[in-house]
C-alpha positions in Angstrom: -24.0 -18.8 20.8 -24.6 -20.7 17.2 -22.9 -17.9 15.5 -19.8 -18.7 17.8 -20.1 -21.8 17.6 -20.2 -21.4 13.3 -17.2 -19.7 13.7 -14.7 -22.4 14.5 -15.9 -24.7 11.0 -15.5 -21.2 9.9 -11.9 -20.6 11.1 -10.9 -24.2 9.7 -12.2 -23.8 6.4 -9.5 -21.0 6.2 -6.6 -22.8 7.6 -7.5 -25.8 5.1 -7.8 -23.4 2.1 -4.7 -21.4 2.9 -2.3 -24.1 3.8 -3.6 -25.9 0.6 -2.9 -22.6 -1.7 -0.1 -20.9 0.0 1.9 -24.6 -0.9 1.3 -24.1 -4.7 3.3 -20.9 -4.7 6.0 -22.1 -7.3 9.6 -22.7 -5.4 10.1 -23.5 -2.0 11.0 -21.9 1.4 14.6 -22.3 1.1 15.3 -21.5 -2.8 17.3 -18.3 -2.8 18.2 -16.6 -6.1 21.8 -16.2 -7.0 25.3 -16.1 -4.9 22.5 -16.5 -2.4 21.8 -20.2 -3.0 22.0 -23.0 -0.6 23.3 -26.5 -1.5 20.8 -29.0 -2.5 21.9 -31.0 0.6 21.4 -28.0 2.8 18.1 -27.2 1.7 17.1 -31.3 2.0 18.1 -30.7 5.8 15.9 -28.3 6.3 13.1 -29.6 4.2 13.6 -32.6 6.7 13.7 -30.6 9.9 10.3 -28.7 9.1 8.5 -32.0 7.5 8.0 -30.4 4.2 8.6 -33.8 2.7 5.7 -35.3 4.4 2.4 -35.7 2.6 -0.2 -32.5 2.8 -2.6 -34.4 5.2 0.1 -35.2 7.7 1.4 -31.7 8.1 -1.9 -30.0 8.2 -2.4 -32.3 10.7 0.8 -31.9 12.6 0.1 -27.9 12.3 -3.7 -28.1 13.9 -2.2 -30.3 17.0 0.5 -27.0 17.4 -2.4 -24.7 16.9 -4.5 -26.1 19.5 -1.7 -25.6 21.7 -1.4 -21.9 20.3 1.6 -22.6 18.6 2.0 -20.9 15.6 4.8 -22.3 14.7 8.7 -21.1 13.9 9.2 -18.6 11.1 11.4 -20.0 8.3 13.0 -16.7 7.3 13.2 -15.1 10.5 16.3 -17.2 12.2 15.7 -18.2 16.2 11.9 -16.6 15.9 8.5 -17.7 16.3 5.4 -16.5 14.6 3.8 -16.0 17.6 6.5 -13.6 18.4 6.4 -11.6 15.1 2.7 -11.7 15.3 3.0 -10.3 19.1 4.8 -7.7 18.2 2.7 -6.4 15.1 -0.6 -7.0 15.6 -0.9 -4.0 18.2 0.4 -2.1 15.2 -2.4 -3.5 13.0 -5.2 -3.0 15.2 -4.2 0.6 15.7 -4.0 1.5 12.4 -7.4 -0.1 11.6 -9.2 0.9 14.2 -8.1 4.2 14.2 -9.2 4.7 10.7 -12.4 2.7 11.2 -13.1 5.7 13.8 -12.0 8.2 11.5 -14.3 6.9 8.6 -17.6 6.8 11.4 -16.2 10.2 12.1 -16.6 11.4 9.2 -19.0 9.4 7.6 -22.3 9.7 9.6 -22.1 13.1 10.4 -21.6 14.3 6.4 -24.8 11.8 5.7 -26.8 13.3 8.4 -26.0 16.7 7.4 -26.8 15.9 3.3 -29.9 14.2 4.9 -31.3 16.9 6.6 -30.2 19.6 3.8 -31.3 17.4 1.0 -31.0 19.5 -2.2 -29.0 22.1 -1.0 -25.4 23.0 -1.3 -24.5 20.7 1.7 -26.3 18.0 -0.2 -24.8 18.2 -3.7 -21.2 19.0 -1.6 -21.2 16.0 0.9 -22.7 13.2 -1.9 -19.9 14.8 -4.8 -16.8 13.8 -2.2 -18.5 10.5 -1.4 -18.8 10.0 -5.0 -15.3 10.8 -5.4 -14.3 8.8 -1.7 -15.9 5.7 -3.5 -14.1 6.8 -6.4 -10.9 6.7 -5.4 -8.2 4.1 -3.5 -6.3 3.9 -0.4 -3.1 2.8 -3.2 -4.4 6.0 -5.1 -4.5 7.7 -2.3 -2.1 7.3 -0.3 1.0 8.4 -2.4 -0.8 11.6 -3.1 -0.5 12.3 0.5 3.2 11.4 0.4 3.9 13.7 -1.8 1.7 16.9 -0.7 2.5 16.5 2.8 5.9 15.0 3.6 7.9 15.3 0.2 6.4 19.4 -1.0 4.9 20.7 2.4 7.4 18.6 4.8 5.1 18.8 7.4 4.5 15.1 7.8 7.1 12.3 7.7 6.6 10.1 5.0 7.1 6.8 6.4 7.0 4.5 9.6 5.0 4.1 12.8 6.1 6.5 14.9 5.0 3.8 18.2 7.5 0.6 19.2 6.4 -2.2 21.0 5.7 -3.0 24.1 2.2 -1.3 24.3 0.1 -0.5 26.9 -2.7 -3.3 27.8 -0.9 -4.8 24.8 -2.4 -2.7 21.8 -2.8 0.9 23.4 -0.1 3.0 21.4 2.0 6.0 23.9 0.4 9.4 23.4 2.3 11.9 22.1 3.0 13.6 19.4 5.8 11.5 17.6 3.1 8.8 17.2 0.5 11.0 15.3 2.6 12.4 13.3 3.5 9.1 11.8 -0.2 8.1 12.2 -2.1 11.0 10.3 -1.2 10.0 6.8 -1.9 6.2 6.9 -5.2 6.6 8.6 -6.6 9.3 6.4 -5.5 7.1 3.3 -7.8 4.4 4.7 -10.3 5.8 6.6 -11.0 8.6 4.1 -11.6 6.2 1.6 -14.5 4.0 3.9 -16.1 7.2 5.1 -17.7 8.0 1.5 -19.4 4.5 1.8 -20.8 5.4 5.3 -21.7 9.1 4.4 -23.8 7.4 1.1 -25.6 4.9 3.3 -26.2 6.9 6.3 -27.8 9.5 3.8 -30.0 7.0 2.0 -31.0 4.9 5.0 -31.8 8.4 7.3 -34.2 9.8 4.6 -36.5 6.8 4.2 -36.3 7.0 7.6 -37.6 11.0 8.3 -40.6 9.9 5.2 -42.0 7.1 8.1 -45.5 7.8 9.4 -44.2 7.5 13.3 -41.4 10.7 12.2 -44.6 12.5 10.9 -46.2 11.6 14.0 -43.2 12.9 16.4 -43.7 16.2 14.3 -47.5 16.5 14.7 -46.8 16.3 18.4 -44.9 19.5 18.4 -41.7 17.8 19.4 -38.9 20.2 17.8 -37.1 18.7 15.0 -33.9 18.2 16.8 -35.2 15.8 19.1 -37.2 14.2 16.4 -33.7 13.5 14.5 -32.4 12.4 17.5 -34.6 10.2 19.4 -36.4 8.9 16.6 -35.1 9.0 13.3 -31.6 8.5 14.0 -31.3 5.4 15.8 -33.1 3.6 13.2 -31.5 5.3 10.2 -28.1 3.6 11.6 -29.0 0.0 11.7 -28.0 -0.5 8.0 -24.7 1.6 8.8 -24.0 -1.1 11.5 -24.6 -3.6 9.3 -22.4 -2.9 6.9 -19.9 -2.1 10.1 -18.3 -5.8 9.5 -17.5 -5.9 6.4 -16.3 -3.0 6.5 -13.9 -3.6 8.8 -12.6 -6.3 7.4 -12.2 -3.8 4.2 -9.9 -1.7 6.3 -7.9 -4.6 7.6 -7.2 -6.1 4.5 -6.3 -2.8 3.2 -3.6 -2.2 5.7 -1.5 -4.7 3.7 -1.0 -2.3 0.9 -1.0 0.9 3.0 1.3 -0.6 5.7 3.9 -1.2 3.0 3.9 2.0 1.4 4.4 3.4 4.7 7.1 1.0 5.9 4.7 0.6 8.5 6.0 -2.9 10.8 2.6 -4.5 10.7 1.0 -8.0 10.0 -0.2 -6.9 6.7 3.5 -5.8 5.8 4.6 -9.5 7.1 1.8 -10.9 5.2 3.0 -9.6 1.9 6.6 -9.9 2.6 6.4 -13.7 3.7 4.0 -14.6 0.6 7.1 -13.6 -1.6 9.5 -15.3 0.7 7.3 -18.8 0.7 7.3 -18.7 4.3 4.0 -20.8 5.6 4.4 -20.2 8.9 3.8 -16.6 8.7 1.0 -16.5 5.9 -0.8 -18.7 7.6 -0.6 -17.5 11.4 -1.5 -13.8 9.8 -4.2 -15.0 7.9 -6.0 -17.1 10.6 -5.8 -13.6 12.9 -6.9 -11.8 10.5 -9.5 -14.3 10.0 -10.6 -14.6 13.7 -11.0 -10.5 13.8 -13.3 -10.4 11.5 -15.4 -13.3 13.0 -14.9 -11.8 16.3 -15.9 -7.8 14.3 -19.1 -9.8 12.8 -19.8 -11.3 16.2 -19.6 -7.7 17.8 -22.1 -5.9 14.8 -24.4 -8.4 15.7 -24.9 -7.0 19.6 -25.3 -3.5 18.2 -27.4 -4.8 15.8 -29.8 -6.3 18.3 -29.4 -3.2 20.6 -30.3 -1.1 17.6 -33.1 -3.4 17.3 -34.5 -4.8 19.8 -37.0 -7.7 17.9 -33.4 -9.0 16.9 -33.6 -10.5 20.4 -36.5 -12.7 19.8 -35.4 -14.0 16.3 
């Protein structure tokens, strides 16, 4: 309950910081570039009509009575539409993308530092911990255009762009099944989660074989329990506490990284909208994305703590 309660000076901190910053972006909302340039008295209009010329306190004030009301507020690019709306409809597309690769880098990840645990100094070993070396090694804006071009633009077995899933979703976020959607999905998520499974693999591998050197493994073994069991029941569970740890930040790693990724991809996320409005000077936006993006992460740290403490149960009486 504290750490929930934390969460909300948390959440405000952000909003200050990034309605502070995101207004000394040279230019305004309204300044277009060439045959594309309003009249000075137009854009005064509409400087008027969205209370830019009000002083900074005021309209951070003004936009935390709307957000308290769970109005976002309306997009100043985006004619006639709200960023709750734009938010509505790519969020879902957000959270599939970065949960799916989250999975795939867990996927991926645990097993390969199990394995180089248990083989340690064999050719499993040296194989799994050189590709984590080169996972860590690499990026998902590295990566990702190496994919593009093996598999959609030489191979032309995957498509090289978009989300192959519209809006509306299923519960809201649950993407159609079928094989148009994973099509467009493989690339994306193997640029990102690839890229956070080398971490995982590392750690799981570290934290599993201080683990099997404990006196209670040697124990389990004396007993005549077979090693499987002893991995399973014993040495696992513990060995994955400092994976979970890590299981926030982490996902906040992959969240922010779908900014870059879902652009590369023409992927209609919030990241893409992120990026795109930061350029165009529109508020609204940048700072409706970066408040959800900023309450997943709470909400991700929130949720690692609960494994955490199932993990471990004297977490409970801390």
């Amino acid at each position: 309950m504290r750490r929930m309660l934390w969460s909300i000076p948390v959440l405000f901190m952000v909003a200050l910081f990034t309605f502070v910053m995101v207004r000394q972006i040279p230019g305004g909302p309204f300044d277009f570039a060439g045959d594309k340039s309003l009249p000075a008295s137009v854009v005064a209009n509409l400087e008027a009509k969205y209370h830019l010329n009000d002083p900074l306190p005021v309209q951070f004030a003004d936009y935390l009575l709307d957000l308290v009301q769970g109005d976002l507020g309306p997009s100043f690019r985006y004619r006639g539409r709200t960023v709750n709306d734009i938010i509505g409809e790519s969020l879902p597309v957000s959270f599939q993308l970065g949960l799916m690769a989250l999975g795939l880098a867990m996927l991926i990840g645990i097993p390969a530092g199990i394995i180089a645990a248990l083989k340690q100094n064999t050719v499993y070993d040296y194989t799994a911990t050189g590709v984590a070396i080169l996972g860590v090694s690499l990026n998902s804006i590295v990566l990702a255009p190496v994919l593009i071009w093996i598999f959609a633009v030489n191979l032309k077995v995957l498509p090289a762009a978009r989300w192959g899933a519209q809006p509306p979703f299923f519960l809201g976020i649950l993407p159609p099944i079928n094989s148009t959607f994973f099509e467009h999905a493989i690339l994306p998520v193997i640029a990102l989660g690839l890229v956070s499974s080398a971490g995982i693999a590392r750690l799981t591998r570290a934290s599993l074989l201080q683990v099997i050197r404990e006196d209670y493994i040697r124990t389990a073994r004396a007993k005549g329990l077979k090693e499987r069991a002893v991995v399973i029941r014993h040495a696992l569970k513990n060995s994955l506490i400092p994976v979970v740890t890590i299981l926030g930040p982490l996902f906040a790693a992959v969240l922010t990284g779908t900014f870059v990724i879902e652009q590369i991809f023409g992927i209609p996320g919030m990241g893409r909208h992120f990026i795109q409005s930061v350029g165009n000077r529109d508020y609204p936006i940048v700072m409706g994305t970066t408040l959800v993006y900023g309450l997943a992460i709470v909400v991700a740290n929130l949720g690692v703590d609960l494994v955490y403490a199932w993990l471990d149960p004297r977490i409970r009486l801390e």
